[in-house]
C-alpha positions as CSV (number, residue, x, y, z in Angstrom):
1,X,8.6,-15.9,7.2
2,X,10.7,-12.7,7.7
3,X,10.5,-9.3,6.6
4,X,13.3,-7.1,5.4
5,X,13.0,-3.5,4.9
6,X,12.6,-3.1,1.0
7,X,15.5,-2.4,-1.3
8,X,16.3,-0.7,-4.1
9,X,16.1,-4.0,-6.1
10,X,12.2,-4.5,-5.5
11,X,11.6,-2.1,-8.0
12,X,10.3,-5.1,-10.0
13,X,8.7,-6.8,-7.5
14,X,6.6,-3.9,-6.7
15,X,5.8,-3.7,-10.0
16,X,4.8,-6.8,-10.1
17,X,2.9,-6.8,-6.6
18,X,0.7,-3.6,-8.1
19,X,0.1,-5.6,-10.7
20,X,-1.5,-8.3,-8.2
21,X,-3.1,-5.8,-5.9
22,X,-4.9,-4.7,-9.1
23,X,-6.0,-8.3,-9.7
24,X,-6.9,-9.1,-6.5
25,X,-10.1,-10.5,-7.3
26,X,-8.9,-12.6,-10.8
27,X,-11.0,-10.4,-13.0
28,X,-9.0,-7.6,-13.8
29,X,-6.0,-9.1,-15.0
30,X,-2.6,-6.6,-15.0
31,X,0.4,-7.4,-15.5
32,X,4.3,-5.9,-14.9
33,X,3.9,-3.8,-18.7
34,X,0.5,-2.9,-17.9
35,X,1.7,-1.0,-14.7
36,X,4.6,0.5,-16.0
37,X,2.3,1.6,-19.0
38,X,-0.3,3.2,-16.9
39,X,0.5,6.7,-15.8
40,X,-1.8,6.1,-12.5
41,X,-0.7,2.7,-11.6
42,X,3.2,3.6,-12.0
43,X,3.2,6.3,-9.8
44,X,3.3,3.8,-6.4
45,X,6.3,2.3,-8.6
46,X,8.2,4.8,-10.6
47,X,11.9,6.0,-9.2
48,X,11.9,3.3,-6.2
49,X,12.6,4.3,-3.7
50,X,12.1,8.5,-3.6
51,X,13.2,10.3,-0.7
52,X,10.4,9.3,1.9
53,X,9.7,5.9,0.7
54,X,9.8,3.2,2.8
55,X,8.3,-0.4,2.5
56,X,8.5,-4.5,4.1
57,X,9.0,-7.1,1.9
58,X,7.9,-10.5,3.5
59,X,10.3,-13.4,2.0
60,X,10.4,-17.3,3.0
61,X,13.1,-19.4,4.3
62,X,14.8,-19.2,1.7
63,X,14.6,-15.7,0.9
64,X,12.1,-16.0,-2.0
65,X,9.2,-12.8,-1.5
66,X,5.9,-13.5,-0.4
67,X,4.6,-10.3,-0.2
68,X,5.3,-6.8,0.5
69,X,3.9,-3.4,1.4
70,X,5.5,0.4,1.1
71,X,4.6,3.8,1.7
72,X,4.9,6.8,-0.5
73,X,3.5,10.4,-0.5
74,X,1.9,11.3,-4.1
75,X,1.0,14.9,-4.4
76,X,-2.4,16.3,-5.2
77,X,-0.8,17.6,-8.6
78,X,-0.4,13.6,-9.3
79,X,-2.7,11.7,-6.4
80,X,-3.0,7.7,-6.2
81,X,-6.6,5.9,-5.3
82,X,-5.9,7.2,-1.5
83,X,-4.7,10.5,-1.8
84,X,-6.3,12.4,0.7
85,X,-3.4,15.2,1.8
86,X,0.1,15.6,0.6
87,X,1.2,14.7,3.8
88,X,-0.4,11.3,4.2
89,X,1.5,8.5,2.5
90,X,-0.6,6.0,0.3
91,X,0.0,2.5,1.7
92,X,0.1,-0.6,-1.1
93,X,-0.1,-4.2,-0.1
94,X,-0.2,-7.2,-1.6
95,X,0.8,-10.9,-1.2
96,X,1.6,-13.4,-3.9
97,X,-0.8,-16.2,-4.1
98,X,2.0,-18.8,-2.4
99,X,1.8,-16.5,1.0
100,X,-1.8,-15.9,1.2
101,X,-3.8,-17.3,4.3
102,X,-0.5,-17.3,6.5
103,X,-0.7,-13.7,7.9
104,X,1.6,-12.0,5.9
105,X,-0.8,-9.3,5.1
106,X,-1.0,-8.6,8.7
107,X,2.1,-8.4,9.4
108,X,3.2,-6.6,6.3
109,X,0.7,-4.1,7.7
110,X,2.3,-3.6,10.9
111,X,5.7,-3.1,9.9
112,X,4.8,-0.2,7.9
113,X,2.1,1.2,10.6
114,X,5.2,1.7,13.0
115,X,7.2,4.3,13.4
116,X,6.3,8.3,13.5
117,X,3.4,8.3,11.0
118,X,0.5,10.6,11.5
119,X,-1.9,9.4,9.1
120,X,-1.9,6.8,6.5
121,X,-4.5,6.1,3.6
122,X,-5.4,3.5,1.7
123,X,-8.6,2.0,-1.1
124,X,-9.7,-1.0,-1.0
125,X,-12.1,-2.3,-3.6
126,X,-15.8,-3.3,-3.1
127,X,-15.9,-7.2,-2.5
128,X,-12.5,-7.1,-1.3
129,X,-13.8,-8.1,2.5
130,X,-10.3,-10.1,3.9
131,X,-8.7,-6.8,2.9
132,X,-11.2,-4.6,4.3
133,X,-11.6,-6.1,7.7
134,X,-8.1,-6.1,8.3
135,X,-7.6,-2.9,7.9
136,X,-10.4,-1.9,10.2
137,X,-8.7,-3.9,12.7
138,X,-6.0,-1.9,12.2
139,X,-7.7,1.6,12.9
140,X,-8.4,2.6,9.1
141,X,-11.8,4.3,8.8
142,X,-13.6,5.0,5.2
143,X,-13.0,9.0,4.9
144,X,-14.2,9.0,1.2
145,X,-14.8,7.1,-2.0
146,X,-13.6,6.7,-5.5
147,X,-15.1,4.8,-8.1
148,X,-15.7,1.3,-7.2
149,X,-13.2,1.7,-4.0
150,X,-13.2,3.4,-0.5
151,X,-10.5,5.4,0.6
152,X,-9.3,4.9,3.7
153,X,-7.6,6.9,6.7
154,X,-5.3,5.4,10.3
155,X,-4.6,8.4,11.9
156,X,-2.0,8.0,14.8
157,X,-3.1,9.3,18.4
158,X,-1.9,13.2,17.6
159,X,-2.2,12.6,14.0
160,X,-4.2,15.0,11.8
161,X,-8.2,14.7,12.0
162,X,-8.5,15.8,8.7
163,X,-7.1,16.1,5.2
164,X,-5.5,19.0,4.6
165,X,-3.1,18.9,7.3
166,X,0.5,19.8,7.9
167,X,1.5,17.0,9.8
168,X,5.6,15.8,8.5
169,X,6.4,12.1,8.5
């Protein structure tokens, strides 16, 4: 497995990999029309990439993607699941089913958890434990809750304490 930083060109595949992330358990199918369609999902999709934007795609041998996982600030005017500030990016992961179980989650993970970030949030869904306990191993703490989901904060040593803050990235 590699990763590569991701491109222009993965506009569909991160279409396609909100799609999965959506789906993660099997019972709430999506698919690449449905997430376009949806003015919440498309947001973590639409104009890829925006100034700010940055994302690891994880791809075989061969080149073929396994998985990937990006960044991207989404204002308060127009918040994702995550939003906790509009100065803490919303991270998305997902891995296709052919990569799961091989650490490519992890690693996608910490590739986008390096760098000069102060905070980063995330949701993860209820039942979604694999998910969940890697990302407390990571640092993430539950800061709040939406619907069926917790939201999810990493600060970075220095990093903000709180939403609301005025950290850049």
């Amino acid at each position: 497995m590699h990763l590569r930083p991701a491109r222009p060109d993965d506009a569909d595949l991160l279409v396609d990999l909100v799609a999965l992330a959506v789906a993660w358990s099997g019972r709430d199918a999506a698919d690449h029309a449905q997430v376009l369609g949806d003015d919440h999902l498309v947001r973590y999709v639409e104009g890829w990439p925006r100034t700010g934007d940055r994302g690891t795609v994880a791809v075989d041998d061969e080149g073929c993607p396994l998985g990937g996982a990006w960044l991207r600030l989404l204002p308060a005017s127009r918040p994702g699941y995550s939003y906790v500030a509009d100065d803490v990016p919303e991270l998305t992961l997902a891995v296709l089913p052919h990569g799961r179980g091989r650490g490519v989650g992890t690693r996608l993970l910490d590739a986008c958890l390096t760098g000069d970030l102060p905070a980063v949030s995330l949701s993860v869904e209820d039942g979604n434990d694999r998910a969940r306990g890697m990302y407390l191993r990571r640092g993430f703490v539950v800061v709040g809750r939406e619907g069926g989901s917790d939201v999810m904060l990493r600060t970075a040593p220095g990093g903000p304490a709180t939403a609301g803050s005025t950290a850049t990235w």
